[in-house]
N, C-alpha and C positions, 0 to 999 in steps of 0.2 A: 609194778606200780606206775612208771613212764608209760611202758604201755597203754597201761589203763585211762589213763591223763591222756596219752596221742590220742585214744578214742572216743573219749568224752569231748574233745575241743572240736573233733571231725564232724562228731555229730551235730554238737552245737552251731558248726558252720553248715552245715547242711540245710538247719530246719529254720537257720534265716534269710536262705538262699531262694524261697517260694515266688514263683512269676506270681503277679494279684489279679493278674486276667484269666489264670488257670483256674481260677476256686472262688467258686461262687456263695462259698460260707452259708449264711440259713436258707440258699434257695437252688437244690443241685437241681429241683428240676430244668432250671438252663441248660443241664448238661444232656438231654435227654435229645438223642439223634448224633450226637457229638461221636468224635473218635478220638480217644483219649489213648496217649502212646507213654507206656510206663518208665517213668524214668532210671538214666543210669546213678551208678551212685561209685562213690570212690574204693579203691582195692582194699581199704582197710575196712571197710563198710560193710560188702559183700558178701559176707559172713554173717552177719545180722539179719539178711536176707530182706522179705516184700510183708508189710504186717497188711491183714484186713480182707484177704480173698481168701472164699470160699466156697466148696462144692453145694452147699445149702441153702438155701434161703434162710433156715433159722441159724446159721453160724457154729455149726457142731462139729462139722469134718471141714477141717483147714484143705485149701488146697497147695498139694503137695508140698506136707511141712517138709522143715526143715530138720524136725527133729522128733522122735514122739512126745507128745500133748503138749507141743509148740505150736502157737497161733501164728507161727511165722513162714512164709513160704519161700522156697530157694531162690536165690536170686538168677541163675541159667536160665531157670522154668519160665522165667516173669521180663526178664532185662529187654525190652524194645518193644514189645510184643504191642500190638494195637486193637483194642479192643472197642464196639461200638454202642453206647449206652443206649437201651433197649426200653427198660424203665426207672423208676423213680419210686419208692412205696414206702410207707414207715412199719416198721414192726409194733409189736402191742405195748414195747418200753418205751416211744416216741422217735427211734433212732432211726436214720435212713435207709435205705436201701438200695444200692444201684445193680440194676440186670445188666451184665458184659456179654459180651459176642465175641468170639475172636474164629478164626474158619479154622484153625486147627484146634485149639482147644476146646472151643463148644462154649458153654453157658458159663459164665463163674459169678458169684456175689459177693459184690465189694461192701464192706464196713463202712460207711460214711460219718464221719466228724465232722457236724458243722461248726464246730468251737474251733478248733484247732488247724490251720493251712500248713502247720509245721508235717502234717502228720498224711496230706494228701500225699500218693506218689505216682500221681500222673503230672505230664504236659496235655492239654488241650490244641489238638491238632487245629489249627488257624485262630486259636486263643476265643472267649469270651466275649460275645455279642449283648451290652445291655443296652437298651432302650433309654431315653430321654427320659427321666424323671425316675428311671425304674425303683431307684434307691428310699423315694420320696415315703414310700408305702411306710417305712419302718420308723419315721418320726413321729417322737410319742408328744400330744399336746395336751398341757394343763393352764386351767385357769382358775386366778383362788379371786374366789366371789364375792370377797370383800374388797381386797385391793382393787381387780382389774386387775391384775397382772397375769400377764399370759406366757407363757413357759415352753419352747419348743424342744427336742431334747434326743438326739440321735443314738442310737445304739454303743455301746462301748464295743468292738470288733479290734480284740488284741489288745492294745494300748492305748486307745485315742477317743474322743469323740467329745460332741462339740452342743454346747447350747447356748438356745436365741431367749431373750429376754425383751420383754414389748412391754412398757409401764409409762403410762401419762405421754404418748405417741413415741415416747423416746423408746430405741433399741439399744442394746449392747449383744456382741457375740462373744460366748467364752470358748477356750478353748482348757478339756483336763486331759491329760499325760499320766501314766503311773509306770511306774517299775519295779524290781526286785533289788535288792543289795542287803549283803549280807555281813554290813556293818551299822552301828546305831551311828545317827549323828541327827542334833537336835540345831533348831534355829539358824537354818541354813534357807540359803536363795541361790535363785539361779537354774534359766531355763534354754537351751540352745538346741533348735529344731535344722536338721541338714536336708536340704533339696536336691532333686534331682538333675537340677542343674549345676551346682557343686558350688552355689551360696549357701548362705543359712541367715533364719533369727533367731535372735537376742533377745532376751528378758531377763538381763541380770536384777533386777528387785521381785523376780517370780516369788511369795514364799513357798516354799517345799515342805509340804506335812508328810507326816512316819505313822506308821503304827504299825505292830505287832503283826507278824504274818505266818503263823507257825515256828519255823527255825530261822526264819530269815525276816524282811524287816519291806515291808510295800511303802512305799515313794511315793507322791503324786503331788500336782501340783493347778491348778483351777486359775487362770489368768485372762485380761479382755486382750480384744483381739482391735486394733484400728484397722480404717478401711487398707491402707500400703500394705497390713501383713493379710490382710484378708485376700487381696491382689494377688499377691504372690503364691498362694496356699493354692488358688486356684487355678492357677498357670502354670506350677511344680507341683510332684509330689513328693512327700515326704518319704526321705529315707531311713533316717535316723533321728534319734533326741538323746539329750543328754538334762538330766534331772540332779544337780548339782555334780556328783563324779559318779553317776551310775548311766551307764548308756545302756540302748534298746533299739534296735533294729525294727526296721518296718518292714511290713510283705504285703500290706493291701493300700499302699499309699493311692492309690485308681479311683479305691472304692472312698476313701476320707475325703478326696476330692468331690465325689459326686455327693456325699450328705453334707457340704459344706457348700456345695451349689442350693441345695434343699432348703435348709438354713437360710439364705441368702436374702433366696427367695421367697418365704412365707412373710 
């Protein structure tokens, strides 16, 4: 049982350990010319082995499982190994596909999740190149034709994401948070977002809504943003929040910066 508990906390520190310039989330084809070097992972780990490579393009024959009709491949076979992404394709269920090179292995197909950065296990050899505004493309904009009121509205990418609001010339930016805890508690506040400079803000009157989430219980909380915390969100990024006593690690804090410059700017 300890055992089982050391391996759960190892992993769990693992998959919030993810560089946010490595993973380019709904858009791998940046990764395409790239050389992507597989990362290590800790000795209790190592045994769990590398999920997502394959000798196939349709994903039938794992490469070299770890075990039979294990989608998992050994970690000896995979640990450093640098491969250089060739293509980029979707299969006919919408899910990605990246072509790998590597000079002694030859061709392999990686599984590509663009939901999940927990779940990449490369480094990007000299990290992630995006362009000025690259981020911009993904802001969703509504307007309701009675009010006037026009609605900008970023993607939710993990935990975070952010909307502009334009009514009668006036702006407001909100910022929502959600998380996971697996305790009930009602009529609670309280919001504290950690930077990457090793300050943080405060929104202790945040209120915190609950609901129902399977076995467990989602968090979240919808609060405006003044220009000082708007300042700082864009000169740090965010590493962590805390959603009354339920915290959540960040991994793409790079990319919340760039759809908050977006935001900003419409």
């Amino acid at each position: 049982m300890k055992k089982n508990l050391l391996l759960f906390l190892l992993i769990t520190c693992q998959l919030f350990t993810v560089n946010s310039l490595d993973f380019p989330g709904d858009s791998p084809e940046l990764l395409i010319g790239k050389e992507l070097k597989v990362k290590n992972k800790s000795l209790e780990l190592q045994e769990q082995g590398y999920r997502g490579f394959y000798k196939d393009i349709d994903f039938r024959i794992p490469f070299n499982s770890i075990k039979p009709y294990s989608n998992f491949s050994k970690y000896e076979s995979l640990n450093g190994k640098i491969f250089q992404v060739v293509s980029c394709n979707k299969n006919k269920y919408g899910n990605f596909i990246l072509e790998l090179q590597n000079p002694e292995i030859g061709i392999v197909y990686y599984d590509y999740n663009k939901r999940f950065a927990n779940f990449f296990e490369f480094e990007v050899v000299g990290g992630l190149q995006y362009a000025d505004g690259y981020f911009c493309k993904d802001i969703e904009e509504s307007k309701d034709k009675f009010s006037g009121k026009t609605t900008f509205q970023t993607p939710i990418r993990e935990y975070v994401s952010f909307t502009k609001v334009i009514e009668d010339k006036y702006s407001t930016i909100y910022m929502y948070l959600k998380t996971y805890g697996n305790t009930l508690n009602l009529g609670i506040e309280g919001v504290i977002i950690l930077l990457s400079d090793g300050t943080k803000l405060e929104f202790p009157t945040a209120k915190i809504n609950v609901e129902v989430a399977g076995q467990s219980y989602l968090y979240s909380a919808f609060f405006g943003l003044n220009k000082q915390d708007i300042d700082k969100l864009l000169l740090y990024e965010i590493t962590d929040f805390r959603l009354y006593i339920y915290d959540r690690a960040i991994t793409n804090g790079k990319i919340y910066q760039e759809y908050l410059k977006c935001i900003v700017e419409k």
